[in-house]
C-alpha positions in Angstrom: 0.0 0.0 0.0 1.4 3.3 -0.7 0.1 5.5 2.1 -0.5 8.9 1.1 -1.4 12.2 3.2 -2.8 15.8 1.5 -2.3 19.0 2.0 -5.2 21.3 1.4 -8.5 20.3 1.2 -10.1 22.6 -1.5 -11.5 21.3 -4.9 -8.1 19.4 -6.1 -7.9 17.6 -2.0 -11.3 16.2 -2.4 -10.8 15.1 -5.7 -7.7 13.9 -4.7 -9.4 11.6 -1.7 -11.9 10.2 -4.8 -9.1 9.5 -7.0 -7.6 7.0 -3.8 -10.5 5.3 -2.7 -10.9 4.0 -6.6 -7.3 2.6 -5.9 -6.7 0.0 -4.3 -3.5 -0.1 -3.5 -3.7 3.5 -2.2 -4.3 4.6 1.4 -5.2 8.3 2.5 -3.9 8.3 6.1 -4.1 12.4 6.8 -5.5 15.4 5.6 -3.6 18.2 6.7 -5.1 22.0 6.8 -4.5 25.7 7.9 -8.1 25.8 9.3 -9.4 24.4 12.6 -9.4 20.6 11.7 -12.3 20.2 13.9 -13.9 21.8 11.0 -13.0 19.6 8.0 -15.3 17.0 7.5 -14.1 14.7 5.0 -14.8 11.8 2.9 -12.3 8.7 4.7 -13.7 7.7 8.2 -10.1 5.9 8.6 -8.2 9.0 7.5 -7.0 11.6 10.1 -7.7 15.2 9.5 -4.8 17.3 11.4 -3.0 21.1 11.4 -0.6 21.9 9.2 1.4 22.7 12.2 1.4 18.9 13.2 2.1 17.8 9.7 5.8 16.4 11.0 4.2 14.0 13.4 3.8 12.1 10.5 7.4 12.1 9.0 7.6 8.2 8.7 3.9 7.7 8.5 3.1 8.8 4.9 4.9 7.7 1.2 3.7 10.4 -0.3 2.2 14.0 0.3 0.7 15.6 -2.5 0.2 19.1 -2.0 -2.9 20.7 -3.2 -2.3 24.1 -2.8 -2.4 27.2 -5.7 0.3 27.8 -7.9 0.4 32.0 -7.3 1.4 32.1 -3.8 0.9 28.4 -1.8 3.2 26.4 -4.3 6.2 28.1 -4.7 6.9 27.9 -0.8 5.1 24.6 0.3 6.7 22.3 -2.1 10.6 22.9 -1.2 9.6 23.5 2.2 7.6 20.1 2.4 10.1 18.3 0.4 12.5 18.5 3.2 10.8 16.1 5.0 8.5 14.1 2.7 8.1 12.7 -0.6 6.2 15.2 -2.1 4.0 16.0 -5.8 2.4 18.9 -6.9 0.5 20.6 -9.5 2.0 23.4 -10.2 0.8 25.3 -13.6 2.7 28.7 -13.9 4.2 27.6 -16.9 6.9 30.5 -17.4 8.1 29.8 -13.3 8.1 25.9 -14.0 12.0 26.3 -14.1 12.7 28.5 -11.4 10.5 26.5 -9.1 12.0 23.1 -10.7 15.4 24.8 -9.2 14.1 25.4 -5.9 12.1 22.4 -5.1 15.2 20.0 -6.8 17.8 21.2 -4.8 15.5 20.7 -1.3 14.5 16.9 -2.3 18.3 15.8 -3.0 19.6 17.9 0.0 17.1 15.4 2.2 17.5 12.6 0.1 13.5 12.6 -0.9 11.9 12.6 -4.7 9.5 15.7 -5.5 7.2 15.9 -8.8 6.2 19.0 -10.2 3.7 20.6 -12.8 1.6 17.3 -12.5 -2.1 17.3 -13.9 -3.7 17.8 -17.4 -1.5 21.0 -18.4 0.8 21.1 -17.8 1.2 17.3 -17.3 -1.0 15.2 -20.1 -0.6 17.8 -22.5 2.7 18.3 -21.9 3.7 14.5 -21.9 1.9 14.3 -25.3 3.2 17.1 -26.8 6.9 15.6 -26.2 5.7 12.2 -27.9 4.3 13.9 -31.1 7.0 16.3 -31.7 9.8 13.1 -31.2 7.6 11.6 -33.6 6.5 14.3 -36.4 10.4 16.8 -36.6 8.6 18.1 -39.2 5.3 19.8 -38.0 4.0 22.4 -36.0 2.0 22.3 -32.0 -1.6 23.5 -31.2 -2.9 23.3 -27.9 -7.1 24.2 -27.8 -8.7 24.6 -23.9 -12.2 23.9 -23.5 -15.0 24.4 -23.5 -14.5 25.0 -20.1 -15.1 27.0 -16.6 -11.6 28.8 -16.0 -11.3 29.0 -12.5 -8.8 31.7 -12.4 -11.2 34.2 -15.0 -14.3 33.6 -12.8 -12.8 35.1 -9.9 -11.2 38.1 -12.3 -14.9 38.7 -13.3 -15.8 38.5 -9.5 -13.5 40.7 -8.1 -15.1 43.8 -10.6 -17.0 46.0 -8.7 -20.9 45.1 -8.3 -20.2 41.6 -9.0 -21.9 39.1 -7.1 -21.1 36.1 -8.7 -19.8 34.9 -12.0 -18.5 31.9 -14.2 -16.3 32.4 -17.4 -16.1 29.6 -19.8 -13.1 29.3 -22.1 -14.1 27.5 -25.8 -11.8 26.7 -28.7 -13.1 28.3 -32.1 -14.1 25.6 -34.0 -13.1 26.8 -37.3 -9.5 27.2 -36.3 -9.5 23.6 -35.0 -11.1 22.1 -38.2 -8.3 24.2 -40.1 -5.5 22.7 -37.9 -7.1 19.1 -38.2 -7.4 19.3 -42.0 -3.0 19.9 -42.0 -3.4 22.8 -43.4 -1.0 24.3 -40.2 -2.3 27.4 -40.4 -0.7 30.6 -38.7 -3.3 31.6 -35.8 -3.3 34.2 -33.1 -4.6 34.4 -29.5 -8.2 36.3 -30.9 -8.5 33.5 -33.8 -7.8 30.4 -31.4 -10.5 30.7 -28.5 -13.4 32.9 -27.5 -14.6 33.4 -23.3 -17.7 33.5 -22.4 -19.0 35.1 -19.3 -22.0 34.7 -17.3 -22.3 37.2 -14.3 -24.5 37.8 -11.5 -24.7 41.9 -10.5 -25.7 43.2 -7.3 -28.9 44.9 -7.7 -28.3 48.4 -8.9 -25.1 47.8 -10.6 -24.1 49.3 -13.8 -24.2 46.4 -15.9 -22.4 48.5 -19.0 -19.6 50.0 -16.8 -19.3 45.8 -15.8 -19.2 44.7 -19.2 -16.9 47.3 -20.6 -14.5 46.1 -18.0 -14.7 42.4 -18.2 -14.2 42.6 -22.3 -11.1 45.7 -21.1 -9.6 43.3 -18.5 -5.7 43.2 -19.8 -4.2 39.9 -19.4 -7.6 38.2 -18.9 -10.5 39.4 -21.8 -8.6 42.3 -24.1 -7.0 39.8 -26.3 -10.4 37.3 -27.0 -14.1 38.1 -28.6 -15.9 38.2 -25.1 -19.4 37.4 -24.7 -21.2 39.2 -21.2 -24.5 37.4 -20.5 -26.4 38.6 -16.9 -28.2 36.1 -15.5 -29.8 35.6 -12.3 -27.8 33.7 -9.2 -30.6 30.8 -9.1 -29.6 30.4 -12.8 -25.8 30.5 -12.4 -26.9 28.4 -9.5 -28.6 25.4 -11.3 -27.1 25.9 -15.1 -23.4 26.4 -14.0 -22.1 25.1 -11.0 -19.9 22.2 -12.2 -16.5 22.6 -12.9 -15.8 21.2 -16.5 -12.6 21.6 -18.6 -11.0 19.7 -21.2 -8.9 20.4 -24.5 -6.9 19.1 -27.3 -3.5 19.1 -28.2 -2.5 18.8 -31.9 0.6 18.5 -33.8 0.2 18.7 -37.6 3.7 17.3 -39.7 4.7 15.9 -42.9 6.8 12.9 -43.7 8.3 11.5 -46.7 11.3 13.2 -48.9 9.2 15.7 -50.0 7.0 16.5 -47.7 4.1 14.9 -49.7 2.2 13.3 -46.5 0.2 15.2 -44.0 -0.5 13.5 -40.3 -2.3 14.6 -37.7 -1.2 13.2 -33.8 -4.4 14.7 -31.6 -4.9 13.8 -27.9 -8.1 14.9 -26.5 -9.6 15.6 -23.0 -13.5 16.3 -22.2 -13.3 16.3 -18.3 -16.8 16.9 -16.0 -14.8 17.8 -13.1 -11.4 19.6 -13.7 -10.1 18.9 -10.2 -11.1 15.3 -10.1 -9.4 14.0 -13.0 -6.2 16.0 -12.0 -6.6 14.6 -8.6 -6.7 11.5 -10.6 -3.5 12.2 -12.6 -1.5 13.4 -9.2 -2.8 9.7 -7.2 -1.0 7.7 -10.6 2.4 9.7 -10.3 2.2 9.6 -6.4 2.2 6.0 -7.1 5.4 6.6 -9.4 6.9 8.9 -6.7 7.0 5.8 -4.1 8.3 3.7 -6.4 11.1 5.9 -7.6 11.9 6.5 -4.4 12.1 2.9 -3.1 14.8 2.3 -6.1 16.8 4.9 -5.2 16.2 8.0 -7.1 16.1 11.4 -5.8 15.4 14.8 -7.0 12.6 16.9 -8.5 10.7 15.1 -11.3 8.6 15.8 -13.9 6.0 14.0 -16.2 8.9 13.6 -18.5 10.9 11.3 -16.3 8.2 8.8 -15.5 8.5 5.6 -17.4 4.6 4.7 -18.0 5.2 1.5 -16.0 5.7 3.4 -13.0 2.1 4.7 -13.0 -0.1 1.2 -13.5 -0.7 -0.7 -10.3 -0.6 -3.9 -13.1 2.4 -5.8 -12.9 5.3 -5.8 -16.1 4.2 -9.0 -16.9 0.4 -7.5 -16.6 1.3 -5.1 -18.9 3.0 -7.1 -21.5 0.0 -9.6 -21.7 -3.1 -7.0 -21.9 -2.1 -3.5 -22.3 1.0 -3.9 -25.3 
């Protein structure tokens, strides 16, 4: 059994604590949290629910301790901190800091002789492992990555933080024209604009200026300048029943050519359509934490990423399992 504690129980913890019980050779034995534990009711009646601050009690209790925290502030600090003492994986998804934190959290792991996986999850993670395979495989091609349609988390609360807000959800969707175009090898040159669209549903307080919000949302830099935005008010009892899952998904693409002249066209496409965003990446994190333990037991040390993980490592089936019925 690989015995596994979490840190954080927002969205990606609970999905986290789904993604072991379906496993069974994995065992949630903590849940650790800045709040008042006595306040965390969670899923596992044999799992403990404890404060961060007692999180070194359990030192030679857990394999593995994946750390469910955000990738702006928690991240960066809990994962070379935490790698000191444990085995540790995140899901870290600020893709220009992947790097620097790669630096940080490497250097803590070997200093304390533990193994630490970063950027694990769908993207980076899935995406990123299969856009590694298709460009080994097509030299000759060029990348696409489409999100959605989906509820970005981090856009939703942009939208909510505008003033007389009360609620909203922003969905992100690929335009479908520019995926039929990439699909057809025609590798086509596309920018931000022509690639996906948002949509946004918001709740205003009553009284708000619903132009002054809209003219902000589709002004936002960094967020809505760049995309055709859609604003749609609706009422909280519709945002409420029409939009409170958290769906995502996404394809990534790589269009090439083979053949001395270049007279083939192939098309490599791996696909995700996801009802809950942090479920399947608690999913993906249990499968490396698996890895992570096993790595570990063989002696290797070090920060790790999806790229280092021979797919063997992840599969609770044996080699010879393997071999006979997944080969």
């Amino acid at each position: 059994m690989t015995k596994i504690g979490i840190l954080g129980y927002g969205n990606l913890g609970r999905g986290v604590e789904c993604a072991i019980k379906q496993n069974d050779d994995m065992e949630l034995v903590a849940v650790f949290t800045r709040r008042d534990p006595s306040g965390v009711k969670i899923l596992t009646e044999s799992a403990k629910v404890a404060s961060v601050n007692n999180i070194l009690d359990y030192k030679d209790k857990i394999d593995v301790l994946i750390i469910c925290g955000g990738s702006a502030t928690d991240l960066p600090g809990q994962t070379p901190e935490y790698a000191k003492y444990f085995n540790v994986i995140d899901s870290f998804d600020t893709h220009a800091k992947i790097p620097e934190h790669f630096a940080n959290v490497d250097k803590s792991a070997k200093d304390n002789d533990h193994i630490a996986f970063i950027s694990v999850g769908w993207d980076p993670g899935m995406f990123s492992l299969n856009r590694a395979y298709a460009n080994a495989i097509l030299s000759d091609g060029a990348d696409y990555t489409f999100w959605g349609r989906g509820v970005s988390q981090g856009h939703s609360d942009a939208i909510r933080r505008i003033e007389g807000v009360a609620d909203a959800r922003q969905y992100t969707c690929p335009v479908e024209s520019a995926v039929e175009a990439v699909r057809s090898g025609k590798q086509p040159e596309l920018t931000t604009r022509q690639k996906h669209t948002r949509e946004c549903y918001v709740v205003a307080k009553e009284g708000a200026d619903l132009a002054r919000i809209e003219k902000e949302i589709k002004e936002m830099p960094n967020y809505f300048a760049d995309y055709d935005t859609t604003v749609n008010f609706i009422s909280q009892e519709e945002l409420d029943k029409n939009h409170k899952g958290i769906p995502h998904g996404g394809s990534v693409i790589r269009s090439g050519k083979t053949g001395w002249n270049r007279e083939n066209n192939h098309i490599i496409e791996y696909s995700l359509k996801l009802d809950s965003n942090p479920e399947f990446t608690g999913s993906v994190l249990v499968a490396y934490a698996r890895a992570a333990s096993r790595m570990h037991k063989e002696g290797m040390r070090g920060c790790k990423t999806v790229f280092d993980v021979a797919p063997a490592y992840l599969s609770p089936l044996s080699g010879e399992e393997l071999r006979a019925h997944m080969l």
